[in-house]
C-alpha positions in Angstrom: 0.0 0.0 0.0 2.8 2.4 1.2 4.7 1.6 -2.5 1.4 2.3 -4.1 0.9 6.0 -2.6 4.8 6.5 -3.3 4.5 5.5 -6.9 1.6 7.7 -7.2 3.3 10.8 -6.0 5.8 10.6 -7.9 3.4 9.4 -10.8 1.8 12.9 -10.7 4.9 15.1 -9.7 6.1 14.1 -13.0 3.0 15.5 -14.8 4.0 18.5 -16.6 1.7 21.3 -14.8 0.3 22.5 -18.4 -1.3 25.9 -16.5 2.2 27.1 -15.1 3.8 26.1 -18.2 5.3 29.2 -19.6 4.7 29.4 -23.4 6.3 30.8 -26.4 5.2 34.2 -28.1 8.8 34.5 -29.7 7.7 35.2 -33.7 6.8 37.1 -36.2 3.4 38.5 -36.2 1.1 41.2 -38.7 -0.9 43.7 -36.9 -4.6 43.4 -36.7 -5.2 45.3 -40.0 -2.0 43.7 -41.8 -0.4 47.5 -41.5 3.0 46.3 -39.7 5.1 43.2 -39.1 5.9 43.0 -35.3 8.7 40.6 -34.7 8.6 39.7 -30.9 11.9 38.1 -29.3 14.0 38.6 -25.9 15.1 41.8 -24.6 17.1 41.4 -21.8 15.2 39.8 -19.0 11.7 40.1 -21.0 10.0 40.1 -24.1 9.8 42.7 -26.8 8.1 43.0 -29.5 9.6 45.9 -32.7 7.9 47.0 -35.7 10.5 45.4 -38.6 8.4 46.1 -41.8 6.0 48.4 -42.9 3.7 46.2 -44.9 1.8 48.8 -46.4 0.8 52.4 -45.4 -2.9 53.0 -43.4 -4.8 55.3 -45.0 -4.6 59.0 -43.2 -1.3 57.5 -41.3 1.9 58.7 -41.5 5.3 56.2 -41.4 6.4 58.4 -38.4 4.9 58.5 -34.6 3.0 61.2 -35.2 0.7 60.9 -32.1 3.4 60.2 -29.6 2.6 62.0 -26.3 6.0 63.4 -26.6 6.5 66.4 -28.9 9.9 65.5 -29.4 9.4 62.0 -30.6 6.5 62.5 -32.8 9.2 62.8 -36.0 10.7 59.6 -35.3 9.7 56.7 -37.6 7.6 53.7 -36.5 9.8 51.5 -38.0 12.0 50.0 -35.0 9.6 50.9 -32.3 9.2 48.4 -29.6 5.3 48.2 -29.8 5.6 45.5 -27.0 7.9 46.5 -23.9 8.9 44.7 -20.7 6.8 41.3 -21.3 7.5 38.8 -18.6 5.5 35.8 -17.5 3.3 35.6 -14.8 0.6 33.7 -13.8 0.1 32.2 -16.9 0.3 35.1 -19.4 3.0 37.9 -20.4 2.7 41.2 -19.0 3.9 44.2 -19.7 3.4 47.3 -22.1 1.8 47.9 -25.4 2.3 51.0 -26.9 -0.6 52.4 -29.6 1.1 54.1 -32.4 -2.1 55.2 -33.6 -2.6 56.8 -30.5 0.5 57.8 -29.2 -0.8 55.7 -25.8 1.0 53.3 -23.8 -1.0 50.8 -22.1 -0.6 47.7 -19.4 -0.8 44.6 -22.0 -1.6 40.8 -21.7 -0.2 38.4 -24.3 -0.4 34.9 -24.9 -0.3 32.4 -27.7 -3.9 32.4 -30.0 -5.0 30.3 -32.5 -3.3 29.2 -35.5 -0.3 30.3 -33.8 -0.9 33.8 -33.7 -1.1 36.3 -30.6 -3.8 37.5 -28.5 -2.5 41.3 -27.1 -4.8 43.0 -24.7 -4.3 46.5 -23.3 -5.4 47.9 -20.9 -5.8 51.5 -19.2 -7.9 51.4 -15.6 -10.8 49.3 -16.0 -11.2 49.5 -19.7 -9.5 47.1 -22.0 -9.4 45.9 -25.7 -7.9 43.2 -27.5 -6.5 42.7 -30.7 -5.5 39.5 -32.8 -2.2 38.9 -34.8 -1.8 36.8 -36.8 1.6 35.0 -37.8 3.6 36.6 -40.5 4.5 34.3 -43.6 
């Protein structure tokens, strides 16, 4: 009985706990619309995620971060930004920052794996959040 229980604890301590698991996001990813490629990778002790292409130009937007919230970075061009800043995992997701070129907003961000390999990013400011699919880049 005693080598029954044993086996059984060590049966189930071998178990791979699948909801602590940390999982992947390195990639490359298109925005929502198809506007950007965001290539996500480490960055230092985190995640970061960098606009590397301009796929093609959004209507009414410029190829600079023109709604930055500072005047003196509004010139600069999107391509290069770190769109995703200081992920780290936690409790089963990454967390960190999503900045909003089309806003010039910087918001607290979720991110895990989605569907068909893609990403699911979901920032946040307060109580008010919205999330965006991306899908994988190829």
């Amino acid at each position: 009985m005693i080598r029954l229980a044993l086996a059984s604890a060590v049966a189930i301590a071998a178990l791979p706990n699948v909801t602590s698991a940390q999982r992947s996001i390195d990639g490359t990813y298109l925005d929502q619309g198809g506007y950007v490629e965001i290539t996500v990778g480490p960055c230092g002790n985190s995640r970061c995620g960098e606009i590397t292409r301009i796929v093609r130009r959004k209507p009414g937007e410029s190829t600079r971060d023109a709604h930055n919230d500072d005047p003196a970075l509004r010139n600069r061009p999107i391509l290069g930004i770190n769109v995703l800043q200081n992920l780290r995992w936690d409790d089963g997701v990454w967390r960190g920052e999503v900045y909003n070129p089309e806003d010039g907003g910087t918001y607290r961000a979720e991110v895990r794996p989605a569907a068909g390999g893609g990403l699911e990013v979901k920032g946040c400011v307060t109580l008010f959040c919205r999330t965006v699919n991306w899908r994988v880049a190829g």
